[in-house]
N, C-alpha and C positions, 0 to 999 in steps of 0.2 A: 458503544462506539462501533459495536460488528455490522452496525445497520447501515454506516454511511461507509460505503463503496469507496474503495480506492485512498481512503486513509492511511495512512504510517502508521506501522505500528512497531513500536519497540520492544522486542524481546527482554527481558528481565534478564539480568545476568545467572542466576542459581537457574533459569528455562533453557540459558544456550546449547550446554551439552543434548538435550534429550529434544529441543525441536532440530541443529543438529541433525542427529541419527533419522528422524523422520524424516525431514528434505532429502536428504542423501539415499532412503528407501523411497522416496516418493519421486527422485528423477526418473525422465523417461528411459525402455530398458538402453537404446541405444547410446546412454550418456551419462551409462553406470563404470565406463572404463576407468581404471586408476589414475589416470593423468586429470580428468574433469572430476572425481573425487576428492582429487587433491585440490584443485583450483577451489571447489565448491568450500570445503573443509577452513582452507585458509582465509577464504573472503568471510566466511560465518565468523570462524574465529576471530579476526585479525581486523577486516575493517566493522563486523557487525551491520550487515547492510537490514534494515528495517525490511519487514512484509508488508507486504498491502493488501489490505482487506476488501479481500474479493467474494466474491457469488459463490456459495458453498456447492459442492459438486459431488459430496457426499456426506454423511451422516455429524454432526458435532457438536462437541459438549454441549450442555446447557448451559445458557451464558455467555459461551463459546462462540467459535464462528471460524473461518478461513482465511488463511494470508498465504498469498502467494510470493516467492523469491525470484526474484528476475536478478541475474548476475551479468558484471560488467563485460561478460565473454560469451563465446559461441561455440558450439561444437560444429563444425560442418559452418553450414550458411544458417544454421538454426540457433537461438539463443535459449542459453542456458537457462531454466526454470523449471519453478518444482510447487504445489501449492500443499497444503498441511494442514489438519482443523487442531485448534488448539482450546485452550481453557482460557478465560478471562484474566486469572493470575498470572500467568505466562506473558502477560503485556505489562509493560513498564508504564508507556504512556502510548498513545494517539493523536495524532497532527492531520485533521483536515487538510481535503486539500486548498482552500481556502487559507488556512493558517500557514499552510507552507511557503505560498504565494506571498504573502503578508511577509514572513523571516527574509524572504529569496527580498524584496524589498526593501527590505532594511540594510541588505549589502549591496544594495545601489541598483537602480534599473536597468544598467548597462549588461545584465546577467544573460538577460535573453532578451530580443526585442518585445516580445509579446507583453512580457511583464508590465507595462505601463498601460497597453493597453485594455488589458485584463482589468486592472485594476480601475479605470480611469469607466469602464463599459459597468464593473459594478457600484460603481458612486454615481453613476447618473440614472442608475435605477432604483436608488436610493437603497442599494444593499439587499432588496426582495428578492435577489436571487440564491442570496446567500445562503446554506443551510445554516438552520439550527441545530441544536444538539439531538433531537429525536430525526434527522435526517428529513426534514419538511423546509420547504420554503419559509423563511420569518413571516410571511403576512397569512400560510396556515392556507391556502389554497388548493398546492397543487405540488407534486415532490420537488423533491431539491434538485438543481440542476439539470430540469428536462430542457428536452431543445425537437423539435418536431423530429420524428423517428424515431428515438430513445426513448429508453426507461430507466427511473431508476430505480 
C-alpha cells in the first residue's frame, strides 16, 4: 500500500510513541519551538491524525515506505508538517483515497460539494479510473489517477 500515493495511513497504537519522536525530529528547524512541539505532541497523541503516504525523499525500510503529517495548525503563515519512513508494521490499516471518498459518502454528499461529483465523473467511466490494489488503473493500461501533466 506504499505504492499508491496519498493514502491514509494508520499508525498502530504500540508505533505511536516512536513515530511520535521521529515527526517531532523531523519538523522543520524553524518549528522545533516548544509551543508547536506541544501542538504537534497532542494532535499525535490525542486526535491520532493518520499519514499519508507520500514520495520517499529518503532512504526506507524494506517494505516500508513514507508518510507525511500535515497538522491542523500553522506556525507563521506556514503549516505544520513533517514526513518519516516507517516499516510496514507500524501501519494499522490504509484507506485509498478512493475509499475515503466512498466513507465521506456514506455521511451524506452535502460534506463537500465536490463529492458527488467525483463520484458521479467515476461511474460514468465505468470505474477505469479507479486504482487497484497494485496502484494501476483496473483496465491495466496506464497508472492510476494520471490526468495530463502528472504522474503517478
Amino acid at each position: 500500500m506504499f505504492r499508491i500515493r496519498h493514502s491514509l495511513a494508520h499508525v498502530s497504537p504500540a508505533s505511536r510513541p516512536g513515530i511520535l519522536a521521529a515527526v517531532l525530529d523531523a519538523l522543520p528547524e524553524q518549528m522545533r519551538d516548544p509551543g508547536t512541539r506541544k501542538l504537534v505532541r497532542d494532535a499525535m497523541s490525542k486526535a491520532h491524525i493518520p499519514g499519508i503516504v507520500c514520495r520517499p525523499t529518503g532512504p526506507c525500510p524494506d517494505g516500508g515506505g513514507q508518510l507525511g503529517f500535515s497538522f491542523p495548525f500553522r506556525h507563521g503563515a506556514e503549516r505544520v508538517r513533517a514526513a518519516v519512513p516507517v516499516r510496514r508494521g507500524q501501519v494499522s490499516a490504509f484507506f485509498t483515497p478512493w475509499e475515503v471518498m466512498d466513507r465521506a459518502l456514506i455521511l451524506g454528499p452535502n460534506l463537500h460539494p465536490a463529492l458527488p461529483e467525483i463520484a458521479r465523473a467515476g461511474a460514468l467511466s465505468g470505474g477505469r479510473d479507479r486504482p487497484d490494489r497494485l496502484g494501476r488503473a483496473a483496465d491495466g493500461d496506464r497508472p492510476a489517477l494520471s490526468a495530463p501533466g502528472l504522474r503517478s
